[in-house]
Every structure is written in structure tokens, then in C-alpha cells.
C-alpha positions in Angstrom: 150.4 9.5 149.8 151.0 8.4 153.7 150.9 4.7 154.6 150.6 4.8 158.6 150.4 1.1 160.6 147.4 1.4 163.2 145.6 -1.4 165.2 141.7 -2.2 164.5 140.5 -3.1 168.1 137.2 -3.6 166.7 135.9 -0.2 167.7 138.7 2.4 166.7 141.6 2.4 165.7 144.7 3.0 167.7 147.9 4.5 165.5 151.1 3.8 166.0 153.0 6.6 164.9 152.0 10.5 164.6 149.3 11.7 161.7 151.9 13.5 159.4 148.8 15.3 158.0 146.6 18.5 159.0 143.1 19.1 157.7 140.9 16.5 155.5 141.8 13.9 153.3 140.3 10.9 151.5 141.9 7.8 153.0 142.1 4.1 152.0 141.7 1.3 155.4 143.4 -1.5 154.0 143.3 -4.9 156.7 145.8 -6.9 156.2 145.7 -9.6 158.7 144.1 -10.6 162.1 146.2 -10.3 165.2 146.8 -13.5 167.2 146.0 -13.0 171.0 149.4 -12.8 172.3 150.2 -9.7 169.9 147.2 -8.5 171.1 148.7 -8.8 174.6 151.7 -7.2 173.7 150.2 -4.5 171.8 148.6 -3.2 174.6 152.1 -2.0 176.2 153.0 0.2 173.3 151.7 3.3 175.0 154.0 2.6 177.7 157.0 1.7 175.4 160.0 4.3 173.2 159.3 4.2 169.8 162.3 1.9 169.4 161.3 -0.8 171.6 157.8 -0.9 169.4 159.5 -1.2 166.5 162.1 -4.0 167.9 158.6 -5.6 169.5 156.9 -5.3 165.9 159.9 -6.8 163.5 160.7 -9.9 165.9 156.3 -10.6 165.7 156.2 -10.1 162.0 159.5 -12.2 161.4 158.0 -15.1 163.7 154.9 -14.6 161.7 156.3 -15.4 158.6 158.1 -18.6 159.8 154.4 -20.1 160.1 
């Protein structure tokens, strides 16, 4: 089993790391919260970003998330 974190824009879904995975397989979609404007806002530089800065980006949102 692969877990891989993607954004739900509301049409698609936008992934934020390579499919490790060739061919078909049964998957589970699993939301797990709504994303606040500014994240949105932020998200949409990712494409532009090194896979380090998302994941700096992503840890300092979900650790100022959970102070709420």
C-alpha cells in the first residue's frame, strides 16, 4: 500500500509527489481536511518550488494548523 498527499481543487486532483506505481490499482480518496485560502494561495507555487522548500512550506502550515 502507497499513501501519496495530493490537493482536491474541486475538479482534479493535483499530486504532490511522483505515482510510485505503473498499471491499475484499486485506490482509497480519503479527505482529510479543507484548505484555508491562504494555503490555497501558497499551494499554487509548488510547481515552481524544489521538493524541499514544499515540504519546509507544508510542515510550518500543518504545525500552525495544529496550534488552532
Amino acid at each position: 500500500m502507497f499513501a501519496i498527499k495530493a490537493i482536491y481543487d474541486g475538479n482534479g486532483f493535483k499530486f504532490e509527489e511522483p505515482i510510485p506505481v505503473k498499471g491499475k490499482y484499486e485506490v482509497i480518496i480519503a479527505f482529510t481536511k479543507p484548505i484555508e485560502k491562504t494555503q490555497e494561495k501558497i499551494l499554487e507555487y509548488f510547481n515552481t518550488w524544489d521538493e524541499d522548500d514544499v515540504n519546509s512550506v507544508a510542515e510550518i502550515m500543518n504545525e500552525r494548523g495544529n496550534l488552532f
